[in-house]
N, C-alpha and C positions, 0 to 999 in steps of 0.2 A: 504494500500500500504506500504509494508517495504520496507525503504530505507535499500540498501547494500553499498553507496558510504560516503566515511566521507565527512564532513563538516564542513568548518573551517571559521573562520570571521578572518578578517583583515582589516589594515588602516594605508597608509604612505602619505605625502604629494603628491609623485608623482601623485596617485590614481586621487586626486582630480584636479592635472595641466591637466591631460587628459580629465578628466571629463567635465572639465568646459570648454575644447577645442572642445571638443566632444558638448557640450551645444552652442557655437557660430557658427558653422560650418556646425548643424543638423538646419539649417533654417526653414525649414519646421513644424519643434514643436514651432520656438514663440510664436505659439497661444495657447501654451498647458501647458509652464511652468509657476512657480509660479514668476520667474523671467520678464518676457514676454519680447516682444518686444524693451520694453523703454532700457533694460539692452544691449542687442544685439548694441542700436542705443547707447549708454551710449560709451562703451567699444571700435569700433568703433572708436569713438574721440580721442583716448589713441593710434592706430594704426598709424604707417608710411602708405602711399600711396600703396609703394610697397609690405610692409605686406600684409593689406589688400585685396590687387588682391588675394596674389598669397591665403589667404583662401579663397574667391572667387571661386575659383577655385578646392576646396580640395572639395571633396564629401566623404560621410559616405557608401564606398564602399567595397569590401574584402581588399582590401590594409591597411582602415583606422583601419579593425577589426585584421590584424596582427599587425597594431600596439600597439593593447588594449595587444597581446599576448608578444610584447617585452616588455612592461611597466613589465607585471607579471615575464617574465625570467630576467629583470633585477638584480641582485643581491643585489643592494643599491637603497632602495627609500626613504630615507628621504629626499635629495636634488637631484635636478632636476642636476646640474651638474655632482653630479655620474651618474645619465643614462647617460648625453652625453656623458663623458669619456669613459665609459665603449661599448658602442654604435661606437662611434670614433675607437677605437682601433680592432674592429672587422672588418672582409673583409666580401667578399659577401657570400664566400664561407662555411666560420662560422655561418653564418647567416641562409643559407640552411642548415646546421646540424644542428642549434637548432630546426627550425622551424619544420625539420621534423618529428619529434617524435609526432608535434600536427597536422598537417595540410598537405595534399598533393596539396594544391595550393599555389602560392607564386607570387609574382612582378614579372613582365618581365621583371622589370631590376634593378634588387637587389639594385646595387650599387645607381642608381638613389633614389631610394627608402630608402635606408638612409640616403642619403645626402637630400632630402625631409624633412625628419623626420627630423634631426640633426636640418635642418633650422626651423621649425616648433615648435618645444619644444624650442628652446633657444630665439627665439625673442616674443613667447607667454609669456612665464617665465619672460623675461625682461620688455614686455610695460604691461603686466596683472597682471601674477599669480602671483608676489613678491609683490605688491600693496595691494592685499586684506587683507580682516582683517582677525590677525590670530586666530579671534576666531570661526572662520570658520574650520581652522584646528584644535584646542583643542575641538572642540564639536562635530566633525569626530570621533576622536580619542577615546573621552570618549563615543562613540554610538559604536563602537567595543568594547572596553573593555568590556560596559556593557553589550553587546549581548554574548561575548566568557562565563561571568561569568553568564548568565543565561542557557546556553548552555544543561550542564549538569543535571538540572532539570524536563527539558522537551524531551517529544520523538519529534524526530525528525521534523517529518511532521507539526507538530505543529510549532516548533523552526523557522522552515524556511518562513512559512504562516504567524506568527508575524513579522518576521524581512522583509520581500518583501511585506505587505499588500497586501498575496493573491496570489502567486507564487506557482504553485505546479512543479514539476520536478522527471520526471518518471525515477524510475530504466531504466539502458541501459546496454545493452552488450557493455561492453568497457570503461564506465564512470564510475571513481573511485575518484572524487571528484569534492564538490560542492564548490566553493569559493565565498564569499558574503563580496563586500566592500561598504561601506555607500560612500555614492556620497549628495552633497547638491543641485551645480548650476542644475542640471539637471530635478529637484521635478515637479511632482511628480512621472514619467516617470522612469521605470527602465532597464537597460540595459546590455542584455545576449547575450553570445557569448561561443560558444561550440566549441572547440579544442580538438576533441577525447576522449581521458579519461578523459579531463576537462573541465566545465563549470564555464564560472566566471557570476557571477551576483554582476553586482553595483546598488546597492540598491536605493531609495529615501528614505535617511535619517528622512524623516520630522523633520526637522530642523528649526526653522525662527527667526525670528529678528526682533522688533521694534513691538509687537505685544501685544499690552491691551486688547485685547477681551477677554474674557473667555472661549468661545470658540475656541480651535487653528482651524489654516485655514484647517486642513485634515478633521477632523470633519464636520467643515461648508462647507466643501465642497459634503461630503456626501448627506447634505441638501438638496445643488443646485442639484443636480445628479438626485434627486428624481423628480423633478419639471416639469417633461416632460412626456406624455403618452406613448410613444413608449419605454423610457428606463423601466417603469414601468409593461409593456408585458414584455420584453424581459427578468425582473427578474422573472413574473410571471412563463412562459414558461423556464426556468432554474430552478424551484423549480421541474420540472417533473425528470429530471436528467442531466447530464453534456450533449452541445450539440456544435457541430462543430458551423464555423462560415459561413458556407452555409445552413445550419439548420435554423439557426435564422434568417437569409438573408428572405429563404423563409418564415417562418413565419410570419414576418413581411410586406412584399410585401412590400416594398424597396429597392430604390438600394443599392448598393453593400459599396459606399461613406457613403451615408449618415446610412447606419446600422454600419460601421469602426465609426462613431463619436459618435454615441451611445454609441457600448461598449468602448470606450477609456475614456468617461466620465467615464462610471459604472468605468472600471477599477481601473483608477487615485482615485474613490473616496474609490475602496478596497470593492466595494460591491459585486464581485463577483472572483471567483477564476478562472485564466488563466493557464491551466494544458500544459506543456514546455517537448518534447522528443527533449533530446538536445537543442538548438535553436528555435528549430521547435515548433510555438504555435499549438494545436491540437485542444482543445476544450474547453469550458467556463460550467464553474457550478455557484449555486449559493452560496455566503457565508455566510451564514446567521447568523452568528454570529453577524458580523459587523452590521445589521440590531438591533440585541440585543442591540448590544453597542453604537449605537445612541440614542436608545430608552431613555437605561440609563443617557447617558449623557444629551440629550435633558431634559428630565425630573428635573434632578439637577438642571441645568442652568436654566428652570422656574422657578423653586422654589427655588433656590440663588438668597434672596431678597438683 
């Protein structure tokens, strides 16, 4: 598959205030990040009342995905204050000219929908995202830089399979760039959003903290992935070739639930490649690479007496 759309990696503060907004608000994944549940109830406690409701309330809807798209048009993202000014000082009307160049769906009521937003970045920024440690942010940072300067190196398709553990993104008529930012609160889960000629994906960094194993938790988490019969079919049957996720549904004679918890483990652990037109996931293969690279590693780690 040759890609024809460039590819750029990037990393600003902002990136990760939405991120990790995006990570308290997506309820539904506490059981899935590496953060879990306890962080959600942690953070919470840091919340006014009224905060609280009103994210309560926010859902991971088309609304919350133009907002992933103002983050990108904003012009200044190293502090969360430049978006609001810049945010501030637009009408609603500006707001549909930017937007339209990406998207032909929009808010029903624009102006609501900034003054939402404006509320929502400025009191997450103040009881959260100014709090955490910024070595959160210098290790973003330095996971862009070091991707931009592997960049060149490798073709493409490669470049981007290492940097998303397993992310493939089909040429499209129309798409003329792929955007890739490390994201940490969110791990191991990645999160894509397609705007016409452009696709952002924020990455899981694999990133962590406070960790003496020797083995890091992506790896061992591969481990656990392995550990169940049905994800074990299911790479079996992906070694024949890339296959929908109705495919495998029936293969497995499962329901529809519990085949989704399947491959979202395989995924998370990078065992298998999820192929993206646009937004749109299409089909799953297997990657066998990452299979290798357990091997390897696993093997070391025995024998690193």
């Amino acid at each position: 598959m040759t890609v024809d759309y460039k590819i750029d990696t990037t990393f600003e503060p902002l990136h990760e205030l939405i991120n990790s907004l995006h990570t308290y608000i997506c309820r539904k994944s506490y059981k899935k990040i590496d953060l879990t549940s306890a962080w959600a109830k942690e953070t919470r406690k840091r919340l006014t009342p009224e905060f609280a409701s009103l994210l309560d309330q926010t859902e991971v809807d088309s609304n919350w995905k133009l907002t992933y798209l103002l983050v990108h048009l904003c012009p200044e993202k190293q502090h969360v204050h430049q978006f609001l000014s810049w945010l501030e000082g637009l009408g609603a009307g500006d707001l549909y000219e930017l937007m339209s160049e990406y998207s032909s769906q929009f808010p029903d009521n624009m102006a609501a929908f900034k003054s939402r937003t404006l509320s929502l970045f400025s009191e997450w920024n103040e009881l959260y995202f100014q709090h955490i440690d910024p070595v959160i942010i210098q290790r973003l940072q330095n996971e862009a830089e070091n991707r931009k300067a592997l960049q060149p190196a490798m073709d493409s398709n490669t470049f981007v399979d290492e940097t998303t553990n397993g992310l493939c993104f089909k040429p499209m008529k129309g798409l003329e760039k792929l955007l890739l930012i490390p994201q940490y609160h969110f791990q191991p889960i990645n999160v894509v959003s397609s705007f016409r000629q452009l696709t952002i994906c924020n990455y899981a960094a694999r990133i962590y903290f406070n960790d003496e194993e020797d083995l890091p938790p992506h790896e061992y988490r591969i481990i656990r992935s392995l550990a169940e019969m049905s994800r074990l079919k299911i790479l079996r049957y992906l070694h024949q070739g890339p296959r929908s996720f109705i495919e495998i549904v029936r293969h497995l004679q499962l329901s529809k639930g519990i085949t989704h918890d399947h491959i979202s483990k395989l995924r998370s652990a990078g065992l298998i490649y999820a192929h993206f037109e646009g937004e749109t996931l299409t089909e799953y293969s297997l990657r066998e690479g990452a299979l290798l690279h357990l091997q390897n590693k696993l093997t070391s780690y025995i024998k690193n007496q």
